[in-house]
LUMLUMDREN-2810 file (N, C-alpha, C; in Angstrom, 1 decimal):
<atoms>
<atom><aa>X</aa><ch>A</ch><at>N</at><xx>81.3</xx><yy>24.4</yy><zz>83.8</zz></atom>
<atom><aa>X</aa><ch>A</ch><at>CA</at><xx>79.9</xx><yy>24.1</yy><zz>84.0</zz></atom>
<atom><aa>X</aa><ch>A</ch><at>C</at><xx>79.4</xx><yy>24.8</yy><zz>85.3</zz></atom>
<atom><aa>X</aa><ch>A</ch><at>N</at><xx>78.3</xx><yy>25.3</yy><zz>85.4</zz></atom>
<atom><aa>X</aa><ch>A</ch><at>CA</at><xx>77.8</xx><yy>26.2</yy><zz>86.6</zz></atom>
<atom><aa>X</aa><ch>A</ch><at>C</at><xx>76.9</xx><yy>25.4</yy><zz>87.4</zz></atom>
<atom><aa>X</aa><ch>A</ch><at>N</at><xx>77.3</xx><yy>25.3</yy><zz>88.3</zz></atom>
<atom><aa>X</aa><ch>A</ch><at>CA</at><xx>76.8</xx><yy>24.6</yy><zz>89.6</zz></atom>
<atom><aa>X</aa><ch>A</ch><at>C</at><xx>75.2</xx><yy>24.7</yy><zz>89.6</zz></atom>
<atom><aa>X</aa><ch>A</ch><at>N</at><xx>74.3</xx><yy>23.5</yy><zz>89.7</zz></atom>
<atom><aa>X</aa><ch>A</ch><at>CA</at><xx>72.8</xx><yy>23.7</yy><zz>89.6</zz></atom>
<atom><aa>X</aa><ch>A</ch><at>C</at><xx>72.2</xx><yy>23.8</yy><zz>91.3</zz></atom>
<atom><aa>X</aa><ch>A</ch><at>N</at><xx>71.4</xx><yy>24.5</yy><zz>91.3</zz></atom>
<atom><aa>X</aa><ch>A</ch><at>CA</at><xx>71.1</xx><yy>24.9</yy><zz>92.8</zz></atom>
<atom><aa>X</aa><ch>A</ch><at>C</at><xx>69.9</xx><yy>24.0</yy><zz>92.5</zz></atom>
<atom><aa>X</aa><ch>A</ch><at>N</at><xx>69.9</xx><yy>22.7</yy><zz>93.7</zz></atom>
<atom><aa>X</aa><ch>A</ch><at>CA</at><xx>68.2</xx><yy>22.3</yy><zz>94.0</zz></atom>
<atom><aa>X</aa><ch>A</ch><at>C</at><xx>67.1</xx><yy>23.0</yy><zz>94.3</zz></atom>
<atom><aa>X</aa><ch>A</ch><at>N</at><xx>65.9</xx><yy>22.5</yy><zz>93.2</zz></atom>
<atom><aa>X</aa><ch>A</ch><at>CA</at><xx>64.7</xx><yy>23.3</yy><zz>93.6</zz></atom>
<atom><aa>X</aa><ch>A</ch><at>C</at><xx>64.3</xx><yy>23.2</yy><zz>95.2</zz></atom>
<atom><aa>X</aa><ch>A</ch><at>N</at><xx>64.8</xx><yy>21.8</yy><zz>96.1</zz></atom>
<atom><aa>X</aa><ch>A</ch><at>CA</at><xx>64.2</xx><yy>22.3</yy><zz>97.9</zz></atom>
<atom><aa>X</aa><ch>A</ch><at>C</at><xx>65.4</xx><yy>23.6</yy><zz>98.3</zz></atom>
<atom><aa>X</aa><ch>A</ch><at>N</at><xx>66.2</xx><yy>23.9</yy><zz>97.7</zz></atom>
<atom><aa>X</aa><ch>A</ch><at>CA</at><xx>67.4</xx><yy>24.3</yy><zz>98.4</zz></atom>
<atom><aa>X</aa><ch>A</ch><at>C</at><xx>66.2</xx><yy>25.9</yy><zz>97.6</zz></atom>
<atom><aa>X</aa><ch>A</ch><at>N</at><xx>65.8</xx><yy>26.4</yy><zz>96.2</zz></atom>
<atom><aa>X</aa><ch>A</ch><at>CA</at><xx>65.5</xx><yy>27.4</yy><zz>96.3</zz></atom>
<atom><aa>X</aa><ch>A</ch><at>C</at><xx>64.2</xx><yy>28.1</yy><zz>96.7</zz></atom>
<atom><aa>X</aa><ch>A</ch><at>N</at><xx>63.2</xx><yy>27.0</yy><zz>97.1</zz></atom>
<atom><aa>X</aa><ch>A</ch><at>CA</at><xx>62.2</xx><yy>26.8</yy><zz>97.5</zz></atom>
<atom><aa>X</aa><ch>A</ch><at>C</at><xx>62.3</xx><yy>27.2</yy><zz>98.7</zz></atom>
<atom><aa>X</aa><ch>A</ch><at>N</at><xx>63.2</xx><yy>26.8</yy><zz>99.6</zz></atom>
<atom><aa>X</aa><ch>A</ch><at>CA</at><xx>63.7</xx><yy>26.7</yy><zz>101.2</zz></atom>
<atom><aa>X</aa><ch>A</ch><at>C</at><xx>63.8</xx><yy>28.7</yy><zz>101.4</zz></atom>
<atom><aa>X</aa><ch>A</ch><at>N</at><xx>64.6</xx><yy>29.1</yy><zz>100.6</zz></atom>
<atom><aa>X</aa><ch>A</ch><at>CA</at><xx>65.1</xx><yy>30.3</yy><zz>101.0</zz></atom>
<atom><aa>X</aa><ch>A</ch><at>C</at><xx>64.0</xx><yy>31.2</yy><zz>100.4</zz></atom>
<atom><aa>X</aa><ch>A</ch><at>N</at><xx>63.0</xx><yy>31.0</yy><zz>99.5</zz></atom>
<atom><aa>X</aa><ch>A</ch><at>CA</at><xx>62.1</xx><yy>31.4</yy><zz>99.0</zz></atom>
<atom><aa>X</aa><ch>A</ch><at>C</at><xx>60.9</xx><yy>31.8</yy><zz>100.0</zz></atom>
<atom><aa>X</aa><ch>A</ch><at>N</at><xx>60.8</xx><yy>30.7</yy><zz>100.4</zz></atom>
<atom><aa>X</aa><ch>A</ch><at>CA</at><xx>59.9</xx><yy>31.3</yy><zz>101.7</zz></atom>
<atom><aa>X</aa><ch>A</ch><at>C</at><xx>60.5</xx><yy>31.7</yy><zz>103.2</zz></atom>
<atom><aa>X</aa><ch>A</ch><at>N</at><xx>61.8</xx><yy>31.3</yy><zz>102.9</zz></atom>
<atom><aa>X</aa><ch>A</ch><at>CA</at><xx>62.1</xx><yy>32.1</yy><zz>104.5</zz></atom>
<atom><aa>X</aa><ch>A</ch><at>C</at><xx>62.3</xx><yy>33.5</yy><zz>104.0</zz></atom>
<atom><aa>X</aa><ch>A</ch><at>N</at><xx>63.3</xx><yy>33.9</yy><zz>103.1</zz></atom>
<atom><aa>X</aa><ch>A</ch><at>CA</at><xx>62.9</xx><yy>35.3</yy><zz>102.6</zz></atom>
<atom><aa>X</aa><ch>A</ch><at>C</at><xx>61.5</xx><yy>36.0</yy><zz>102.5</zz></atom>
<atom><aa>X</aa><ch>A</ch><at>N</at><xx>60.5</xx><yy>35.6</yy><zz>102.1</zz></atom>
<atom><aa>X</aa><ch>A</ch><at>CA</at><xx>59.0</xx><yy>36.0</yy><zz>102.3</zz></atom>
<atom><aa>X</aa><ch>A</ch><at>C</at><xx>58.3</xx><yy>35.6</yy><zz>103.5</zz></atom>
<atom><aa>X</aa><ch>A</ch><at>N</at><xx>59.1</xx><yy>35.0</yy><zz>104.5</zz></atom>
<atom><aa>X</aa><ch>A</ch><at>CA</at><xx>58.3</xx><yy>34.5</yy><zz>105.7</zz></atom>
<atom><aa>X</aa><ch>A</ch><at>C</at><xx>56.9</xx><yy>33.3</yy><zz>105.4</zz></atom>
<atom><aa>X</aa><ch>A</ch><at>N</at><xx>56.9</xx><yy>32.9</yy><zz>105.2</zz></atom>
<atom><aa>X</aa><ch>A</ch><at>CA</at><xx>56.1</xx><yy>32.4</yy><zz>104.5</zz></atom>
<atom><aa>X</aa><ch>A</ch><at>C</at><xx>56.1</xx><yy>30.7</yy><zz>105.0</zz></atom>
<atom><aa>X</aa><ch>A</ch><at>N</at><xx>55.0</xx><yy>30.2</yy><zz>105.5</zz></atom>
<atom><aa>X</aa><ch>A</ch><at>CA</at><xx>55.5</xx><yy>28.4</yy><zz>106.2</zz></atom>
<atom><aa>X</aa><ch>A</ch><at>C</at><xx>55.0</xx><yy>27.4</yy><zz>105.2</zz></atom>
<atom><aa>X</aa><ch>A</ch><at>N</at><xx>55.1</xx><yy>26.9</yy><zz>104.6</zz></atom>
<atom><aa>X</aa><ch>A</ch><at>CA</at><xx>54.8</xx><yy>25.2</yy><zz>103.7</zz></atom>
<atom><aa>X</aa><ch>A</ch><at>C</at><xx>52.9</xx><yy>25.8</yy><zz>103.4</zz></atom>
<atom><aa>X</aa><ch>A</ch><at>N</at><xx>52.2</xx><yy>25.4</yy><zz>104.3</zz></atom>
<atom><aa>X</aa><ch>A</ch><at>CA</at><xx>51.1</xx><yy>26.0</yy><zz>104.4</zz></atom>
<atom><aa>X</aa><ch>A</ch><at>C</at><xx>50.5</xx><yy>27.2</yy><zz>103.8</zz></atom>
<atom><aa>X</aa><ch>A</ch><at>N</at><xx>50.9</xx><yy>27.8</yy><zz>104.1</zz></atom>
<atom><aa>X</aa><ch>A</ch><at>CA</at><xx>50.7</xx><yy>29.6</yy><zz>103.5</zz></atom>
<atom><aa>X</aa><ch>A</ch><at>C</at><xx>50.9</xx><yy>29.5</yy><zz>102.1</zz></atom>
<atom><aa>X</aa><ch>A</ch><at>N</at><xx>52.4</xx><yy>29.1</yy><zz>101.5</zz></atom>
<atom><aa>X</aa><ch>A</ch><at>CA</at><xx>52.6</xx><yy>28.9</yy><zz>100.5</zz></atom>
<atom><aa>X</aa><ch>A</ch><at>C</at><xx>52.0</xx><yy>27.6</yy><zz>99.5</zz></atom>
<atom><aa>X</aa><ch>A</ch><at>N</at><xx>51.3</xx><yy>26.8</yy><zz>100.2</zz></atom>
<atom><aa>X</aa><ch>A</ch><at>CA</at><xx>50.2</xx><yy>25.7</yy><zz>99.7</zz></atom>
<atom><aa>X</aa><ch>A</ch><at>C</at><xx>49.1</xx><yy>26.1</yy><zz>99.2</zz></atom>
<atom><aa>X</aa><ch>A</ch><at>N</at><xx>48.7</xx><yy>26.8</yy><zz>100.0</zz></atom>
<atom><aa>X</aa><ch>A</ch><at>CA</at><xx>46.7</xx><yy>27.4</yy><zz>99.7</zz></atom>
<atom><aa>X</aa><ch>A</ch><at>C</at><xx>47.0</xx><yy>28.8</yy><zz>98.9</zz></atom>
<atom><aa>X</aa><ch>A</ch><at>N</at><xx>48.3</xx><yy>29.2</yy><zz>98.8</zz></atom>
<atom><aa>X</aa><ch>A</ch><at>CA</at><xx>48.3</xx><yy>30.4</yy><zz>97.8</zz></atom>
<atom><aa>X</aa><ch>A</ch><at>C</at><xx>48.6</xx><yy>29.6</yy><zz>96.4</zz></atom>
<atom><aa>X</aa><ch>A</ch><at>N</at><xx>48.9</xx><yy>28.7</yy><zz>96.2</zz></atom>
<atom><aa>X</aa><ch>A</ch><at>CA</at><xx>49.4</xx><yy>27.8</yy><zz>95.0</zz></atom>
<atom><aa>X</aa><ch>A</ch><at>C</at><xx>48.3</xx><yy>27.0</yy><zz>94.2</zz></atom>
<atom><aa>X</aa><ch>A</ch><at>N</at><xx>47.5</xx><yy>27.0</yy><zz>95.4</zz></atom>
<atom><aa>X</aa><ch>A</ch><at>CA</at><xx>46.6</xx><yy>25.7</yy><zz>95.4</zz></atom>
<atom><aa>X</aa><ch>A</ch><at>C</at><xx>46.8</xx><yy>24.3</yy><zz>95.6</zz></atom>
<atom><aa>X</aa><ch>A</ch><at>N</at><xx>48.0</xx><yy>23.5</yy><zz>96.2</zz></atom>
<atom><aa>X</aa><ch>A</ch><at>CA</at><xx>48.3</xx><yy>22.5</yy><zz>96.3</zz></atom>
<atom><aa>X</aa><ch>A</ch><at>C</at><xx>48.4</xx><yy>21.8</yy><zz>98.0</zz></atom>
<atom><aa>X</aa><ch>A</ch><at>N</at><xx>48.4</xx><yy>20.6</yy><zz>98.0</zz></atom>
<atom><aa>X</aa><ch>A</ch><at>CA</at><xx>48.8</xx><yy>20.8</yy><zz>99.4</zz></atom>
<atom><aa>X</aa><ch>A</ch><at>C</at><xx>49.6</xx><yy>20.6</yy><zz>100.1</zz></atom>
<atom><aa>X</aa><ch>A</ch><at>N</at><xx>49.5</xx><yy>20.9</yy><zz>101.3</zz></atom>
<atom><aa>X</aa><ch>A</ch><at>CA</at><xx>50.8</xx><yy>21.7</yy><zz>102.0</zz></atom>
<atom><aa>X</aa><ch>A</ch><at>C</at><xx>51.8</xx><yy>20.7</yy><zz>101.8</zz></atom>
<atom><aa>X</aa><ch>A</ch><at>N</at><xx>51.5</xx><yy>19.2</yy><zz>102.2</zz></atom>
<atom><aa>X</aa><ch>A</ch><at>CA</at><xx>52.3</xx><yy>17.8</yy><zz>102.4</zz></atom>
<atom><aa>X</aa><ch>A</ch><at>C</at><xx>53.2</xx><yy>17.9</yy><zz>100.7</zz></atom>
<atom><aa>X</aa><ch>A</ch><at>N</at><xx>52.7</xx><yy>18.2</yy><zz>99.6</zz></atom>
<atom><aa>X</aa><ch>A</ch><at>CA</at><xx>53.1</xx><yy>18.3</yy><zz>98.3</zz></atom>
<atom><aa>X</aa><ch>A</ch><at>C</at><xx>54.2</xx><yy>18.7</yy><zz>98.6</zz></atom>
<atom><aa>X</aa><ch>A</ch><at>N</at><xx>53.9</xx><yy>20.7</yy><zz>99.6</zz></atom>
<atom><aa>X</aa><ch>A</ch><at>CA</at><xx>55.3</xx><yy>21.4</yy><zz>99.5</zz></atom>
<atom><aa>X</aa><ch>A</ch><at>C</at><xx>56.5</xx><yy>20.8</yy><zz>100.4</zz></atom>
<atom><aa>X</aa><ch>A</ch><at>N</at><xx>55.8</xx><yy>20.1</yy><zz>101.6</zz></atom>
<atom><aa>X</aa><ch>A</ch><at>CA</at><xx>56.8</xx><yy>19.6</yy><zz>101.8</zz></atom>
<atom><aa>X</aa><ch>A</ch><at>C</at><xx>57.4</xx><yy>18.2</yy><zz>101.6</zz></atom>
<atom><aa>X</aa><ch>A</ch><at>N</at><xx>56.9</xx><yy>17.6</yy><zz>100.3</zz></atom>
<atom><aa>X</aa><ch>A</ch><at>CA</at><xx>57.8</xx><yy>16.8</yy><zz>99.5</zz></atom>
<atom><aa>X</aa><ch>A</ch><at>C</at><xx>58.8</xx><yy>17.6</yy><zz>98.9</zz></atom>
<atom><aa>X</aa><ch>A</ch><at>N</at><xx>58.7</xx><yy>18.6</yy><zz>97.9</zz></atom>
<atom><aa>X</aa><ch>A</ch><at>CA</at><xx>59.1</xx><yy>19.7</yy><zz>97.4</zz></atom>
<atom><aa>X</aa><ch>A</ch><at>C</at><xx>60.5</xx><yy>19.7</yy><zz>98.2</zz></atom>
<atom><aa>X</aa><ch>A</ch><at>N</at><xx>60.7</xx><yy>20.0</yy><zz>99.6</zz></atom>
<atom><aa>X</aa><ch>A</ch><at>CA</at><xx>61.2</xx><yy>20.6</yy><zz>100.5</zz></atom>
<atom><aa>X</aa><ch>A</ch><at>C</at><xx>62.3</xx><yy>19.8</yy><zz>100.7</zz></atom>
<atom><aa>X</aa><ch>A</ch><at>N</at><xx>61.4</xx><yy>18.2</yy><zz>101.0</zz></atom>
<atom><aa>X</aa><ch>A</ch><at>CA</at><xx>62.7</xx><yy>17.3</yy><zz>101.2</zz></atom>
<atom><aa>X</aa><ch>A</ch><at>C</at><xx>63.3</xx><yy>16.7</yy><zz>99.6</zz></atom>
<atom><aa>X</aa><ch>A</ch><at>N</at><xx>63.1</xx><yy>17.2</yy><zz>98.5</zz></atom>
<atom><aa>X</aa><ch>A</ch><at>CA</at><xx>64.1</xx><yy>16.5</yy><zz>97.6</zz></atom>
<atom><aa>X</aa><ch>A</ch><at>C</at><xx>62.7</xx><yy>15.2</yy><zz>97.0</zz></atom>
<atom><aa>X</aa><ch>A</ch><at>N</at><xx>61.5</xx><yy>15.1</yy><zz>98.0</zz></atom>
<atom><aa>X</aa><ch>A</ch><at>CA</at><xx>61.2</xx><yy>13.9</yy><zz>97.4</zz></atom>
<atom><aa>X</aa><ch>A</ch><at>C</at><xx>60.0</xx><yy>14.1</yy><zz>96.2</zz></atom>
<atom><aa>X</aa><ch>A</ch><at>N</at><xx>60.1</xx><yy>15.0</yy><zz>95.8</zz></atom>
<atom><aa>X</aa><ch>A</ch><at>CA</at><xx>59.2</xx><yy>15.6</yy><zz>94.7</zz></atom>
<atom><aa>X</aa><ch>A</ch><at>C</at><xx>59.5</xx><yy>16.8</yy><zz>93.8</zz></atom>
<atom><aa>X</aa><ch>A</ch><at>N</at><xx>59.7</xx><yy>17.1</yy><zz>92.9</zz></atom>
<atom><aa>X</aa><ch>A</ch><at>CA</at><xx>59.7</xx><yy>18.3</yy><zz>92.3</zz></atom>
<atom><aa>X</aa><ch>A</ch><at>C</at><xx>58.1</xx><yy>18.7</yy><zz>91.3</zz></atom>
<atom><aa>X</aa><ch>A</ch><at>N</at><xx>58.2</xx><yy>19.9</yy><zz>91.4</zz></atom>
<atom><aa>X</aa><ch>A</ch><at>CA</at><xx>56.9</xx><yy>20.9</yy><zz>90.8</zz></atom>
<atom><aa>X</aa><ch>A</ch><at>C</at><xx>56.4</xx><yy>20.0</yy><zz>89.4</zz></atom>
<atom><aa>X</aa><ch>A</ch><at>N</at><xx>55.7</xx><yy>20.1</yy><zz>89.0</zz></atom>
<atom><aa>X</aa><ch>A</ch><at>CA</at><xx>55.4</xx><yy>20.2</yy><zz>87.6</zz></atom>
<atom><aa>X</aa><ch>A</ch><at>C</at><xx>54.8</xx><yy>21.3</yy><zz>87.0</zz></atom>
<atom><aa>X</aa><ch>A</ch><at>N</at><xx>54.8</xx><yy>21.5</yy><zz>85.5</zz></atom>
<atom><aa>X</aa><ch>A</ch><at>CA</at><xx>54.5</xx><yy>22.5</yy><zz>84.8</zz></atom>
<atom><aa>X</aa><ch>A</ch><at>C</at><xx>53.3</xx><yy>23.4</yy><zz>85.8</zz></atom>
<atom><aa>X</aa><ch>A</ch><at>N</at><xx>52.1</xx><yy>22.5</yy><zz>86.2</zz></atom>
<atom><aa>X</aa><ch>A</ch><at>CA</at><xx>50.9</xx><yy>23.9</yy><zz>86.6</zz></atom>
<atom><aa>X</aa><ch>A</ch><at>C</at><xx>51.4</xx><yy>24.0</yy><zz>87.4</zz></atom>
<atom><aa>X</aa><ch>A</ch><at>N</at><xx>52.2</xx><yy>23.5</yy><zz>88.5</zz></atom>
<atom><aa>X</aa><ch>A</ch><at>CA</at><xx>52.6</xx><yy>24.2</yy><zz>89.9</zz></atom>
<atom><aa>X</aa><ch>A</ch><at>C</at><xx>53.4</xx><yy>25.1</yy><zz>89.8</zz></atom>
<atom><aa>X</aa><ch>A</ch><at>N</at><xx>54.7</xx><yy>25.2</yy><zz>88.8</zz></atom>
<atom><aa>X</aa><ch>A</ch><at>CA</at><xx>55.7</xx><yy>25.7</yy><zz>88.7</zz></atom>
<atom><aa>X</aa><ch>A</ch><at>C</at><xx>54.7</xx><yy>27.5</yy><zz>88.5</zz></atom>
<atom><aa>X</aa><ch>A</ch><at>N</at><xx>53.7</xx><yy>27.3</yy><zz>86.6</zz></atom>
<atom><aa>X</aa><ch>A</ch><at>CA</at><xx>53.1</xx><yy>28.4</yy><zz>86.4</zz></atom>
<atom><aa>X</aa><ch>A</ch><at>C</at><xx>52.2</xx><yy>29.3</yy><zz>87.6</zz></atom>
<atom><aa>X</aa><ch>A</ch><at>N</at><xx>51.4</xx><yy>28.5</yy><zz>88.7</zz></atom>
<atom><aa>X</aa><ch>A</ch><at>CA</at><xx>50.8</xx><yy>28.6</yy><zz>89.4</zz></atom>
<atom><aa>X</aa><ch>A</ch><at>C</at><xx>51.9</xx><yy>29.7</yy><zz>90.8</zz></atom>
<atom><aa>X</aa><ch>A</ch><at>N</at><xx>53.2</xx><yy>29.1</yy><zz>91.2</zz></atom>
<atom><aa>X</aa><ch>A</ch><at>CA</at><xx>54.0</xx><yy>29.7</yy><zz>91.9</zz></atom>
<atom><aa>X</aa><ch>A</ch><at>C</at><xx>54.4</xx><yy>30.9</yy><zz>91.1</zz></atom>
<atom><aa>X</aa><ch>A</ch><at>N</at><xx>54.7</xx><yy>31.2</yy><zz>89.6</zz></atom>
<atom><aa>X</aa><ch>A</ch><at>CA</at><xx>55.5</xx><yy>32.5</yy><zz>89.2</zz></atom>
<atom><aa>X</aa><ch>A</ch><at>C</at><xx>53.7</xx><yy>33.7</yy><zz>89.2</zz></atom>
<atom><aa>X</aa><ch>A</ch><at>N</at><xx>52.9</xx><yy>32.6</yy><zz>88.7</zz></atom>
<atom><aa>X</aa><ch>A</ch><at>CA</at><xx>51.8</xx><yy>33.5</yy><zz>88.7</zz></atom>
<atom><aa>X</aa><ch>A</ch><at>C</at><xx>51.5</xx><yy>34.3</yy><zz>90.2</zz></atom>
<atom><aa>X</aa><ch>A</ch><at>N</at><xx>51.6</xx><yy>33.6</yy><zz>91.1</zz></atom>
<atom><aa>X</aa><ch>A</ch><at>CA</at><xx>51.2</xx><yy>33.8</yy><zz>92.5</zz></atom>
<atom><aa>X</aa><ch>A</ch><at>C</at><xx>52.2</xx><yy>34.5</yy><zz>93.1</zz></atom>
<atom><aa>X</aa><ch>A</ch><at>N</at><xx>53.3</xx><yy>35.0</yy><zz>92.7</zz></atom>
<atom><aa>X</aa><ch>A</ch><at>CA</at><xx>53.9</xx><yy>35.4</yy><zz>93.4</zz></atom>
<atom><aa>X</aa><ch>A</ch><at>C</at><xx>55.0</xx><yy>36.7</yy><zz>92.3</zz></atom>
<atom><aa>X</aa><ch>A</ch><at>N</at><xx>54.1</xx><yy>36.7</yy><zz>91.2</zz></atom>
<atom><aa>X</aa><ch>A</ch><at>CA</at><xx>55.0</xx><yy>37.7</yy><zz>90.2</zz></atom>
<atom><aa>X</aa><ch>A</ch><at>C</at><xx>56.4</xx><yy>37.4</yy><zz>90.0</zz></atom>
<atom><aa>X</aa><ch>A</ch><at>N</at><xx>57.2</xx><yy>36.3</yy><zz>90.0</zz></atom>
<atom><aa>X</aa><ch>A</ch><at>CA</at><xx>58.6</xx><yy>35.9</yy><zz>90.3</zz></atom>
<atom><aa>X</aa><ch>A</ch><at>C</at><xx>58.6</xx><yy>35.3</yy><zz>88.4</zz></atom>
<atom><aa>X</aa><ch>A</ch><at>N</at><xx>59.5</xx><yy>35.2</yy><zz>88.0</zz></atom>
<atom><aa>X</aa><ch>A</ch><at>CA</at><xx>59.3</xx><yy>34.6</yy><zz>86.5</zz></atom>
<atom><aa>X</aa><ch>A</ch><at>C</at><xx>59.9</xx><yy>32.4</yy><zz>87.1</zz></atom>
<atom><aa>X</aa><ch>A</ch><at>N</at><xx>59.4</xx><yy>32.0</yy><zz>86.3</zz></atom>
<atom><aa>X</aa><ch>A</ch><at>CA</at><xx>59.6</xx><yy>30.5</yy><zz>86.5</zz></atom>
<atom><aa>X</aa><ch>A</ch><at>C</at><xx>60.8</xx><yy>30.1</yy><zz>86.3</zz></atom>
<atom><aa>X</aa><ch>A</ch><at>N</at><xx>61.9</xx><yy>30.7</yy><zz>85.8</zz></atom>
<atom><aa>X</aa><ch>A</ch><at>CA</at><xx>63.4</xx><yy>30.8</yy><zz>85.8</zz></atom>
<atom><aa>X</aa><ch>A</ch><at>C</at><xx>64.0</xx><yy>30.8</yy><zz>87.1</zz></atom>
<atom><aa>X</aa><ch>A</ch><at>N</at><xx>63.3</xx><yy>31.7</yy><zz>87.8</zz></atom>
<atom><aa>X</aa><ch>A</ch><at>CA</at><xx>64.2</xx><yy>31.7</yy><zz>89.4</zz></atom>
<atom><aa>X</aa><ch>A</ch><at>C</at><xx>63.4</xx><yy>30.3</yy><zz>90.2</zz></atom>
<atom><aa>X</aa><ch>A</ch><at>N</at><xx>62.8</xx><yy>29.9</yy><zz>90.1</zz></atom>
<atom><aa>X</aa><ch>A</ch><at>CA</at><xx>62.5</xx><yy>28.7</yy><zz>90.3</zz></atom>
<atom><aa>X</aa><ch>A</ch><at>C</at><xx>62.6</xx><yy>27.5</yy><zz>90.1</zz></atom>
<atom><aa>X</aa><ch>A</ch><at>N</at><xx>63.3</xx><yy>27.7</yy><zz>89.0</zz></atom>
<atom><aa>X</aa><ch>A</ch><at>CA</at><xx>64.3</xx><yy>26.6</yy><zz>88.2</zz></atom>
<atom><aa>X</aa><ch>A</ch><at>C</at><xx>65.3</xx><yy>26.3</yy><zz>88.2</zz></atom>
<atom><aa>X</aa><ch>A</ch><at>N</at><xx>66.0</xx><yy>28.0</yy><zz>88.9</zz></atom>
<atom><aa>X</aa><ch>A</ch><at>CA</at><xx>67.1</xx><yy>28.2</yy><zz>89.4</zz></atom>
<atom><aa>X</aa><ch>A</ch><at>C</at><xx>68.3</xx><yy>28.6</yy><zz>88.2</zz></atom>
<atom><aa>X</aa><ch>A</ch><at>N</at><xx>67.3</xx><yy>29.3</yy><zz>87.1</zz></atom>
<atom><aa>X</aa><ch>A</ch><at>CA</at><xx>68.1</xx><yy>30.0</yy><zz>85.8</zz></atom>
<atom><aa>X</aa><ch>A</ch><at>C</at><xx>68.7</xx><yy>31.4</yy><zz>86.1</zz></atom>
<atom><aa>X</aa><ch>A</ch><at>N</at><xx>67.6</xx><yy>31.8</yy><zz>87.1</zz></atom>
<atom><aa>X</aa><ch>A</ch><at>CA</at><xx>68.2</xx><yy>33.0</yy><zz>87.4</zz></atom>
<atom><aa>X</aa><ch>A</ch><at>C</at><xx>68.0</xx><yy>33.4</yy><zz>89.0</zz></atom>
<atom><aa>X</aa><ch>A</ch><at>N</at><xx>68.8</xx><yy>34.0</yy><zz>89.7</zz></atom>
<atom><aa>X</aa><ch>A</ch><at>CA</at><xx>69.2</xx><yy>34.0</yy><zz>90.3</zz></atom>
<atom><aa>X</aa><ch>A</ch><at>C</at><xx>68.6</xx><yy>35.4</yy><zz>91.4</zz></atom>
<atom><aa>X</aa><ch>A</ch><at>N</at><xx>67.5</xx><yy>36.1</yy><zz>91.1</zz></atom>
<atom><aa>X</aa><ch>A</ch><at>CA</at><xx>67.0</xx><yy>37.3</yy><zz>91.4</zz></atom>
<atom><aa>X</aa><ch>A</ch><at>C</at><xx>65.8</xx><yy>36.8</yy><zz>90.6</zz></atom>
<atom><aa>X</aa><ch>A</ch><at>N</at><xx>64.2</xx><yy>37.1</yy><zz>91.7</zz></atom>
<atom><aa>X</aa><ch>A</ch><at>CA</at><xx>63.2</xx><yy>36.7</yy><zz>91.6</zz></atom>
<atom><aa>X</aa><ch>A</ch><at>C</at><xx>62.6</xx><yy>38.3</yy><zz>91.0</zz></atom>
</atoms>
Protein backbone atom coordinates (compact mmCIF):
# COMPACT_ATOMS: atom_id res chain seq x y z
CA UNK A 1 0.00 0.00 0.00
CA UNK A 2 1.62 3.54 -0.77
CA UNK A 3 1.83 5.85 1.96
CA UNK A 4 -0.89 8.82 1.62
CA UNK A 5 0.71 12.31 2.04
CA UNK A 6 -1.71 14.90 4.03
CA UNK A 7 -3.31 17.59 2.19
CA UNK A 8 -1.57 20.30 5.22
CA UNK A 9 1.66 18.39 4.71
CA UNK A 10 1.17 19.20 0.64
CA UNK A 11 -0.33 22.40 0.88
CA UNK A 12 2.64 23.34 3.50
CA UNK A 13 5.34 22.71 0.82
CA UNK A 14 3.17 24.12 -1.93
CA UNK A 15 3.49 27.36 -0.84
CA UNK A 16 6.83 27.41 0.65
CA UNK A 17 8.04 26.26 -2.82
CA UNK A 18 6.09 29.25 -4.44
CA UNK A 19 6.83 31.53 -1.59
CA UNK A 20 3.65 32.26 -1.09
CA UNK A 21 2.03 33.08 2.88
CA UNK A 22 -1.75 31.67 3.82
CA UNK A 23 -2.94 35.10 2.69
CA UNK A 24 -1.54 35.45 -0.81
CA UNK A 25 -2.69 32.15 -1.47
CA UNK A 26 -6.36 33.01 0.09
CA UNK A 27 -7.24 36.08 -2.16
CA UNK A 28 -5.78 34.21 -5.21
CA UNK A 29 -8.32 31.29 -4.47
CA UNK A 30 -10.84 33.35 -3.24
CA UNK A 31 -11.31 32.05 0.26
CA UNK A 32 -10.22 33.16 3.44
CA UNK A 33 -7.03 33.19 4.66
CA UNK A 34 -8.24 31.66 8.37
CA UNK A 35 -9.89 28.71 5.84
CA UNK A 36 -6.20 28.17 4.64
CA UNK A 37 -5.04 28.04 7.68
CA UNK A 38 -7.43 25.44 8.90
CA UNK A 39 -6.28 23.61 5.78
CA UNK A 40 -2.77 23.91 7.28
CA UNK A 41 -3.45 22.67 10.67
CA UNK A 42 -5.24 19.31 9.64
CA UNK A 43 -8.55 21.04 10.88
CA UNK A 44 -10.26 21.34 7.49
CA UNK A 45 -9.76 19.98 4.12
CA UNK A 46 -10.66 21.76 0.55
CA UNK A 47 -13.80 20.86 -1.04
CA UNK A 48 -14.58 20.36 -4.62
CA UNK A 49 -14.74 24.45 -5.65
CA UNK A 50 -11.66 25.14 -3.57
CA UNK A 51 -9.72 22.17 -4.74
CA UNK A 52 -10.95 23.34 -8.74
CA UNK A 53 -10.38 27.02 -7.83
CA UNK A 54 -6.48 26.07 -6.57
CA UNK A 55 -5.61 23.77 -9.88
CA UNK A 56 -7.42 26.57 -11.87
CA UNK A 57 -5.27 29.31 -10.07
CA UNK A 58 -2.30 27.97 -10.22
CA UNK A 59 -2.22 25.65 -13.60
CA UNK A 60 -1.25 22.49 -11.17
CA UNK A 61 -3.80 19.50 -12.05
CA UNK A 62 -6.08 18.60 -8.76
CA UNK A 63 -4.26 15.22 -8.45
CA UNK A 64 -1.14 16.84 -6.93
CA UNK A 65 -3.31 18.28 -4.49
CA UNK A 66 -4.80 15.22 -3.56
CA UNK A 67 -1.52 13.94 -3.49
CA UNK A 68 -2.07 11.41 -6.60
CA UNK A 69 0.71 12.70 -8.10
CA UNK A 70 3.55 13.80 -7.07
CA UNK A 71 4.92 16.66 -9.59
CA UNK A 72 2.54 19.74 -9.97
Amino acid sequence: MIARVEFKTILAEFLNENNLTQSDFANIIGVDHQLVGDWLKGRAKPGYDSLYAMAKAFDVTADYFLGLKDEY
